[in-house]
C-alpha positions, -999 to +999 in steps of 0.1 A: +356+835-386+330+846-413+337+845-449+335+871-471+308+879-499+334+873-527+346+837-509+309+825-506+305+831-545+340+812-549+328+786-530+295+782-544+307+778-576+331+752-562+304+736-539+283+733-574+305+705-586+310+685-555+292+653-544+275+652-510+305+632-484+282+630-457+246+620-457+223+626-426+191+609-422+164+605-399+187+589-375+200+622-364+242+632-356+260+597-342+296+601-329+302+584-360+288+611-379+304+639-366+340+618-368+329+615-403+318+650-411+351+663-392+376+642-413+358+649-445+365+693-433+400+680-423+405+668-460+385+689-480+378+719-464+347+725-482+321+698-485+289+693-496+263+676-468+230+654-480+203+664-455+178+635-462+148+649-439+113+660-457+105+687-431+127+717-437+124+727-396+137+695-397+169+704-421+175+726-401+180+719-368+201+692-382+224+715-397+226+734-363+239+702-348+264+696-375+276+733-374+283+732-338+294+697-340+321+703-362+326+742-358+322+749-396+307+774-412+274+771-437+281+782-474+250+777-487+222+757-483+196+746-518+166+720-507+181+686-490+219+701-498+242+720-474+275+737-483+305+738-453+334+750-450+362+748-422+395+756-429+419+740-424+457+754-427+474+716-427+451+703-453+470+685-486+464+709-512+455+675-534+426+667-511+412+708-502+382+716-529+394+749-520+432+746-530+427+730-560+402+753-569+423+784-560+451+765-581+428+762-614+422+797-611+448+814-593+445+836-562+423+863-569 
């Protein structure tokens, strides 16, 4: 499943207003973490991830783990910041960034 040019812009500009849901620190991907990071995809679809590590090799090896961890796919990524996305077709459109975003805006 790979998104589209046009859905990555959609979602950046989405992504832009979000708060980070998960945070990831030195102490690597827990179970917890990954239950965490899965329920907040269920939910939302598209969330933002805090990747609080200094070394960017670092970043991203994390982000490796959490993408295969939780099968989603990376937006975008800006400094300590990652953007996900997994869809989800059984999400409640009043927890989804993406369907209340596509509901501002309509379907384009």
């Amino acid at each position: 499943m790979s998104l589209s040019q046009a859905q990555k812009k959609a979602f950046r500009s989405i992504g832009h207003h979000l708060n980070p849901v998960v945070t990831v620190s030195e102490n690597g991907v827990s179970e917890n973490l990954l239950t965490e990071l899965n329920r907040a995809l269920n939910d939302h679809e598209l969330i933002k991830v805090k990747l609080a590590l200094p070394e960017r090799d670092d970043r991203a090896a994390m982000l490796n783990e959490l993408v295969t961890g939780s099968r989603a796919e990376v937006v975008q990524t800006i400094g300590k910041m990652a953007l996900l996305y997994r869809k989800n077709p059984k999400a409640n459109p009043k927890l989804s960034n993406v369907s209340r975003f596509e509901g501002h805006h309509g379907r384009h």
